[in-house]
C-alpha positions as CSV (number, residue, x, y, z in Angstrom):
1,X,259.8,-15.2,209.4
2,X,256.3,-16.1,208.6
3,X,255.9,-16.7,204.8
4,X,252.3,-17.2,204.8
5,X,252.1,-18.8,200.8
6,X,249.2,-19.1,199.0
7,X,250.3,-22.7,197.4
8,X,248.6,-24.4,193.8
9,X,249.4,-27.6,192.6
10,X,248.4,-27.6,189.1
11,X,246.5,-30.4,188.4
12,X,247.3,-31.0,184.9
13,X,251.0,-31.6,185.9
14,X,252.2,-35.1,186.8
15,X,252.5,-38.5,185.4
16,X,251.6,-39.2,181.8
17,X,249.6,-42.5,181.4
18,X,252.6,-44.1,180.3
19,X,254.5,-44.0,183.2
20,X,251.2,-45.0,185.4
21,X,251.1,-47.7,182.9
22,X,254.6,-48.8,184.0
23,X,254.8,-48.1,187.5
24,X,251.3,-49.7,187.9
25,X,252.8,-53.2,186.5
26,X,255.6,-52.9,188.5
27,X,253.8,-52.1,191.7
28,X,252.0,-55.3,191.1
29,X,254.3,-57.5,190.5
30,X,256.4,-56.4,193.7
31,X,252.9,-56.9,195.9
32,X,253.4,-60.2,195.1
33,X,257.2,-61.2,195.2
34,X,260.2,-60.0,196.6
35,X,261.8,-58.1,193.4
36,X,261.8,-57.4,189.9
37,X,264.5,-56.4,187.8
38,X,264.1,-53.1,185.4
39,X,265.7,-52.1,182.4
40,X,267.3,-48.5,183.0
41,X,265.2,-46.1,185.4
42,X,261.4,-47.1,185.6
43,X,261.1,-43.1,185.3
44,X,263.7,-39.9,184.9
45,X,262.8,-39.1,188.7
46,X,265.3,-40.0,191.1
47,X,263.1,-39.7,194.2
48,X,260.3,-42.0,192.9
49,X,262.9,-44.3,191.6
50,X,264.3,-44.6,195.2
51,X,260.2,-45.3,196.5
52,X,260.2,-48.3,194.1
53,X,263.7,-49.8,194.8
54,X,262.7,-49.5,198.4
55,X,259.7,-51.9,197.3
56,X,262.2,-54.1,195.5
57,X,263.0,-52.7,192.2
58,X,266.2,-53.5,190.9
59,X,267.6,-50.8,188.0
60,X,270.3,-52.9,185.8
61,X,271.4,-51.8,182.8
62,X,272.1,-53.4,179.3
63,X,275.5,-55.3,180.0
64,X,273.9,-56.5,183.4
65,X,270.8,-57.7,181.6
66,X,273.3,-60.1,179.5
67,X,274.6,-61.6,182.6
68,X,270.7,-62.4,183.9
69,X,269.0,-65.8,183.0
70,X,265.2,-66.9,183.6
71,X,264.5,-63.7,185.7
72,X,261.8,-61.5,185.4
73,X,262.5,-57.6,183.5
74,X,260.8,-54.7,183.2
75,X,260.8,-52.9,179.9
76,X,259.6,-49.4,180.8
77,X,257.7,-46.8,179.0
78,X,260.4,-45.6,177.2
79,X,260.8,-49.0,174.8
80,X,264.1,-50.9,174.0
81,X,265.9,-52.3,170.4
82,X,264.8,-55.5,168.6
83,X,268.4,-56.5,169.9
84,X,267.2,-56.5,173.5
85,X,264.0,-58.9,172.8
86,X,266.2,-61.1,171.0
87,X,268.5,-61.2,173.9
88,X,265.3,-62.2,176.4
89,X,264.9,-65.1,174.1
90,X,268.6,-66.6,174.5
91,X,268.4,-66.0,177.9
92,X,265.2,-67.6,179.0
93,X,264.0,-63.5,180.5
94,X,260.3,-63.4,180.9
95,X,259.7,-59.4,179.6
96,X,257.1,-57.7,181.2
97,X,256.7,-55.0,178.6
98,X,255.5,-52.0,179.7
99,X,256.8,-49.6,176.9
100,X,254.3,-46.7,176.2
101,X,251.7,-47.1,173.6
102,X,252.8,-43.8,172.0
103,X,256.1,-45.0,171.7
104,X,255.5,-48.6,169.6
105,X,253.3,-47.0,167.8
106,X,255.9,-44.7,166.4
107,X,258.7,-47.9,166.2
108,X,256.6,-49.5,164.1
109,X,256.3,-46.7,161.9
110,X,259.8,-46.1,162.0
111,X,260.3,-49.3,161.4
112,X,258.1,-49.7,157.9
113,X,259.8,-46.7,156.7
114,X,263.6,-48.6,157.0
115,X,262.1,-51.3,155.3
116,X,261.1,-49.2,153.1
117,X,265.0,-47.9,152.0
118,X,263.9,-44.5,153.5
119,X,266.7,-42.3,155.1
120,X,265.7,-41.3,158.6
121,X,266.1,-38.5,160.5
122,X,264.9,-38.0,164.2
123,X,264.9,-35.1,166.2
124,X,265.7,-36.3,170.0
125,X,268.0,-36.7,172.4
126,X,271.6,-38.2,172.0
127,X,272.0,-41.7,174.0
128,X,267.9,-41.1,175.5
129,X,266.5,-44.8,175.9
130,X,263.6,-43.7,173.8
131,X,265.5,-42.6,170.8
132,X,268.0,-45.5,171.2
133,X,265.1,-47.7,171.0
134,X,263.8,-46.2,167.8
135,X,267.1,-46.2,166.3
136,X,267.7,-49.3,166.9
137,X,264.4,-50.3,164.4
138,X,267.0,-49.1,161.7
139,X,270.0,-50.9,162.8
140,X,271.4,-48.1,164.0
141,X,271.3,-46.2,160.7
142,X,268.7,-43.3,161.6
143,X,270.6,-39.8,161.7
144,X,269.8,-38.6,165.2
145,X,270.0,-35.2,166.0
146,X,269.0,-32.5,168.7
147,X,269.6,-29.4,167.1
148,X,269.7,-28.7,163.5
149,X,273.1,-27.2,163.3
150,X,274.7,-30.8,164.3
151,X,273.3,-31.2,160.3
152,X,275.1,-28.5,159.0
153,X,278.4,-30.9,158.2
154,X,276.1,-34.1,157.7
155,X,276.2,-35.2,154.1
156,X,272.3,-35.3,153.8
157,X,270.4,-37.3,150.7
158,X,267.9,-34.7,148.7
159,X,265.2,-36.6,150.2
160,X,264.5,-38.0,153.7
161,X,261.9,-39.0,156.2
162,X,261.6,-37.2,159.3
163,X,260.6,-37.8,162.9
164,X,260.5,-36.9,166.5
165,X,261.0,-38.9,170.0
166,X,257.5,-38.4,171.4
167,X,258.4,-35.6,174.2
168,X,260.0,-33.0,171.9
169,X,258.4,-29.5,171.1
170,X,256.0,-29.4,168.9
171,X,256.8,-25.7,167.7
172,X,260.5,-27.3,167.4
173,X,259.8,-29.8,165.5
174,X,258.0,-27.7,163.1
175,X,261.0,-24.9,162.9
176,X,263.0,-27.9,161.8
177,X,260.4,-29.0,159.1
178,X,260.4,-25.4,157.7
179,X,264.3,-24.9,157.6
180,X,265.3,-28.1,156.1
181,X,262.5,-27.5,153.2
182,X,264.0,-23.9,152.9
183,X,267.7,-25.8,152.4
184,X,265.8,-27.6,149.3
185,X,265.5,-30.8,150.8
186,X,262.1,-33.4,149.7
187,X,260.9,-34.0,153.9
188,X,258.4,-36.2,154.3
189,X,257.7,-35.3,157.9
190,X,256.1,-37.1,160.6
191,X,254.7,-35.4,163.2
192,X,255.0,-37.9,166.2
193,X,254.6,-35.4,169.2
194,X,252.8,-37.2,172.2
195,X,249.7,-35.1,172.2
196,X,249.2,-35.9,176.3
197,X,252.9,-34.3,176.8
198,X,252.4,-31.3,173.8
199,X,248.9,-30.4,175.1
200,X,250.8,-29.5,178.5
201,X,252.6,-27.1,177.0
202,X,249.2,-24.5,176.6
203,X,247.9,-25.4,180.0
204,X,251.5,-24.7,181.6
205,X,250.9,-21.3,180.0
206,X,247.9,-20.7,181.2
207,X,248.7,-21.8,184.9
208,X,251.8,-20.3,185.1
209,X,250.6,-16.6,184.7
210,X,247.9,-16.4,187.8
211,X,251.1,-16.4,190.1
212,X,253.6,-14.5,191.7
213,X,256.3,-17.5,191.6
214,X,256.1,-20.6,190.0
215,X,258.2,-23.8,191.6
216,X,258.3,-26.7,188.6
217,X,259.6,-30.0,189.9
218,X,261.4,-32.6,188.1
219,X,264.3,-34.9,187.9
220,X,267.5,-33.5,186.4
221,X,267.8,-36.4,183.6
222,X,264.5,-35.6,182.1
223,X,264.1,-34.5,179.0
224,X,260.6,-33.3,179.1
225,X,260.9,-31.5,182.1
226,X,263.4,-29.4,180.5
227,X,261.0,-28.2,177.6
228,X,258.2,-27.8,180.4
229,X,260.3,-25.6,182.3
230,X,261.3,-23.6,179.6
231,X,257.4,-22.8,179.1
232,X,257.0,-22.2,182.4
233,X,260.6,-19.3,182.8
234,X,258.8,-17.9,179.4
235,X,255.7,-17.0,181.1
236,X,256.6,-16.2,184.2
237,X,260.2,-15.3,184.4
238,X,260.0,-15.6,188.1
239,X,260.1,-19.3,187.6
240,X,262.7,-22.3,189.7
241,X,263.6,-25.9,189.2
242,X,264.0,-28.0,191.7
243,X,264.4,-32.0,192.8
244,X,263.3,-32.1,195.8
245,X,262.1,-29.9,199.1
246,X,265.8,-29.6,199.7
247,X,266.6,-27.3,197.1
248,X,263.9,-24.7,197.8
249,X,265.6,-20.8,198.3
250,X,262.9,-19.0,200.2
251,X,264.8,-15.9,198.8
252,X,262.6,-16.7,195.5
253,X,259.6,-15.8,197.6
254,X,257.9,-12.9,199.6
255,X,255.3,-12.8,202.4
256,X,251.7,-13.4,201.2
257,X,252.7,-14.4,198.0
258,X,251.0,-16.9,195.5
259,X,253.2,-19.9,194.2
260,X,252.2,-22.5,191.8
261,X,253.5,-25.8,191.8
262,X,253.9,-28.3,187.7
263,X,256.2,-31.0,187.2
264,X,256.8,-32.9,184.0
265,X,255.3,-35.9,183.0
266,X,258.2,-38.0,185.1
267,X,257.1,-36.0,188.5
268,X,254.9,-37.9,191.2
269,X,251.8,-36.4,192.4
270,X,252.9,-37.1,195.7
271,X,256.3,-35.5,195.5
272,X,254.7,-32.1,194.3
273,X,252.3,-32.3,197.1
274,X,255.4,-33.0,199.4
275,X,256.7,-29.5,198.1
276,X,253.3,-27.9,198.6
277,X,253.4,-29.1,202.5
278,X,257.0,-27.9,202.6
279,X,256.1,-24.3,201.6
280,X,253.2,-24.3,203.7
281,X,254.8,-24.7,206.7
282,X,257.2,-21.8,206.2
C-alpha cells in the first residue's frame, strides 16, 4: 500500500544553540585527535550520541572521571558542581567547558542568592545533570522539586527564593509561583525559563494544527522533549513519539495524508530529516 504523505519538517524544531555550542567543540576537537572524554551524554539523544562515539567520543560518568588523570573532558551544555572543577584540578583534567550560556548564567545567580542565606527552591527534574549542577552551587541545600505536591510534607520557611532549570514550562512555573503565594508564603521568584526552548512552545502550537498527524522525535531521557510533546498531543491529539524510524506505526496514518515532523531541542536535524525520507518512501 501506497501511503503517498505529504511530509513537513518544522523548521523551528531542532538543536538549541547550546547543544550546537557543545557538539561543535566536540566535533573539533575529534577532527583533530583520536578521542575525547565527555562528562555524561553530550545530548539526551541516544542516536546522535552513538554518531559522536563513532567519531571517538567517550561518555564516562562521575566515578570514572575520578579514576582519569591529565586527559581531556567535556563538560556539556548541561553544566556540572563546583565539586567537579575542583576535582579537574587535583587531577591535572584540562576541561573543555562547553556548559550553556543560559545555564551559568542562572548558577551564578543561584549561587549569589546561597551566599546570600536565602532558602532555595527549584522546580526541575530529580537527579537531571542540569539541576544537579545548580544544586550543587548550594552544597546541596536547594529543595528540589518537580511537582508541588512533593512540598506538601516539606517543612518550608515563610520566605524563600524560587527558580527553575532552564527547560521547564513557563505556564508551570508560573502555576507554582501563584499557589505557593496563595499558601501565604513571601516568594521571591525568578523566572529563569530559556526563552529559545519557551518560545518553542507557541510555534509548536502553531505548526502542529496545519496537519492531519504530527510525528515529534526525541530521545526518551529528555526532559524537554516531554513538555514539547505535550504541546504538540494538546493541539493535535493525533500526535506520536518516537526515537527513531524504527518505531514508526503506519496505522497512525492514512493515504494522502499531511504529517508534520518537531523534535525537542536534543533532536538532530538530520535525524528528523531521516524520518521525513522514511515516510516518504512508504
Amino acid at each position: 500500500m501506497k501511503y503517498d504523505l505529504t511530509v513537513t519538517i518544522d523548521k523551528a524544531s531542532g538543536f538549541c544553540f547550546g547543544v550546537v555550542y557543545a557538539i561543535d567543540m566536540a566535533e573539533d576537537i575529534l577532527d583533530n585527535e583520536d578521542y575525547l572524554y565527555c562528562l555524561g551524554d553530550i545530548v539526551h539523544n541516544d542516536e546522535e550520541v552513538k554518531r559522536l562515539t563513532d567519531k571517538g567520543l567517550r561518555i564516562i560518568d562521575h566515578e570514572q572521571l575520578q579514576t582519569l588523570q591529565n586527559e581531556k573532558v567535556l563538560i556539556r551544555a548541561h553544566g556540572e558542581a563546583p565539586s567537579t572543577y575542583k576535582l579537574a584540578l587535583e587531577n591535572q583534567l584540562t576541561l573543555i567547558d562547553a556548559s550553556c550560556p543560559v545555564v551559568l548564567k542562572l548558577q551564578n545567580r543561584i549561587k549569589n542568592s546561597h551566599d546570600d542565606d536565602e532558602q532555595i527552591l527549584i522546580f526541575g527534574k530529580h537527579g537531571h545533570a542540569e539541576v544537579v549542577g545548580l544544586q550543587g552551587q548550594t552544597d546541596g541545600k536547594a529543595i528540589v522539586f518537580q511537582d508541588i505536591a512533593e512540598l506538601d510534607d516539606t517543612d518550608l520557611p515563610a520566605k524563600f527564593t524560587l527558580y527553575s532549570q532552564t527547560t521547564k514550562s513557563t505556564d508551570k512555573f508560573y502555576q507554582i509561583k501563584d499557589e505557593l503565594l496563595s499558601r501565604g508564603y513571601e516568594v521571591k521568584a525568578n523566572d529563569t525559563i530559556c526563552r529559545q526552548v519557551s518560545n518553542r512552545y507557541g510555534d509548536l502550537e502553531k505548526f502542529v494544527v496545519n496537519f492531519d498527524s504530527i510525528v515529534f522525535v526525541s530521545g526518551k531521557k529528555s526532559s524537554n522533549g516531554k513538555v514539547l510533546y505535550d504541546v504538540c498531543k494538546k493541539y493535535n491529539t493525533n500526535s506520536h513519539f518516537i526515537s527513531n524510524v524504527e518505531e514508526i506505526d503506519f496505522k497512525w496514518f492514512s493515504p494522502g495524508d499531511k504529517v508534520g515532523i518537531c523534535g525537542a531541542t536534543s533532536t538532530p536535524m538530520w535525524l528528523m530529516e531521516e524520518v521525513k525520507t522514511f515516510l516518504l518512501d512508504h
